[in-house]
N, C-alpha and C positions, 0 to 999 in steps of 0.2 A: 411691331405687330402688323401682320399684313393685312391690309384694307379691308377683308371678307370678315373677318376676326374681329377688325376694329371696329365695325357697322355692327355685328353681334351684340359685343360688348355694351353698343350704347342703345342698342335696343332691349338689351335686358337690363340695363339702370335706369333706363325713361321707364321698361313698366313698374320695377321697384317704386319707382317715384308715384305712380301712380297710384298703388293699390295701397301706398302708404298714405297720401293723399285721401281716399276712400276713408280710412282708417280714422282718420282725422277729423272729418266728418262726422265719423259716429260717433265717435268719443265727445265732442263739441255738442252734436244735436241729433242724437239718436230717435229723438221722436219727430224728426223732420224727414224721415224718410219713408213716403208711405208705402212704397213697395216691399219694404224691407222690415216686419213686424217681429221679426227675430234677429236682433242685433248680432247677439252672439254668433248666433250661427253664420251669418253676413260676413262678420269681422273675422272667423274662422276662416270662410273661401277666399278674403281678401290675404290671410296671411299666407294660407294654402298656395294662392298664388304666388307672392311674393317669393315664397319657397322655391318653385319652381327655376326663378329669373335668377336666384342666387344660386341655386345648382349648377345651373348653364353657365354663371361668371365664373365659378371655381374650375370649371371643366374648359372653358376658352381661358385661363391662365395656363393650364395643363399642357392644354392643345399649343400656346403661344411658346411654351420652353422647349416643343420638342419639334417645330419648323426650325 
């Protein structure tokens, strides 16, 4: 995989990591988060996101078969 690809790659599974981290949080202590008084919806943008980073990794394997 070529270096631009490979930095891709693991910046889109560090944010996975992230937003699943997030995720984990609410689930654990959902009334610990005072900005955030709608869980659901929180947990939605978090996965919303996550969506996103796993789109980009399916599209940099794509990208990775055809250099």
């Amino acid at each position: 995989m070529p270096d631009i690809l490979h930095a891709l790659h693991a910046h889109a599974l560090g944010n996975i990591g992230l937003h699943k981290a997030n995720i984990q949080i609410y689930l654990k202590n959902p009334s610990g988060i005072g900005e955030h008084s709608d869980v659901l919806e929180a947990m939605q943008t978090e996965l919303d996101k996550m969506a996103v980073h796993q789109d980009r990794l399916e599209l940099i394997e794509i990208m990775q078969h055809e250099c």
